[in-house]
C-alpha positions in Angstrom: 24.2 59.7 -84.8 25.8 56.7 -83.4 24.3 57.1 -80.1 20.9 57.4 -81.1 21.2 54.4 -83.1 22.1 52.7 -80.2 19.1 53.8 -78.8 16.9 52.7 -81.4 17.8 49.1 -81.5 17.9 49.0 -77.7 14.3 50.5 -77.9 13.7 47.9 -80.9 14.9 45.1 -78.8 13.1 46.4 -75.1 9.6 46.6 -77.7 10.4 43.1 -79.0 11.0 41.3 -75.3 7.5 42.9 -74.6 5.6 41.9 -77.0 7.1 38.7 -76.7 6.2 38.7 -73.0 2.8 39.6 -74.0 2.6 36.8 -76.4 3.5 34.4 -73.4 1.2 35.9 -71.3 -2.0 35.5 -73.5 -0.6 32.0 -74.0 -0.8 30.8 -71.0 -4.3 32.9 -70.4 -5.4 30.5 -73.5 -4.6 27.6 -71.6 -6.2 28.2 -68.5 -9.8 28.8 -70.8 -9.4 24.9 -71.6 
């Protein structure tokens, strides 16, 4: 149980750095429209 816990929040956290990524990305793909 513990180790797929572990798992989880390292998925949680690899999902969350992406989509943060992704958030940057289309950021700065904004900016370059203007």
């Amino acid at each position: 149980m513990n180790i797929v816990n572990e798992i989880d929040s390292d998925t949680v956290m690899m999902s969350n750095y992406i989509n943060r990524m992704c958030e940057k990305a289309s950021e700065t793909e904004n900016l370059k429209q203007f």
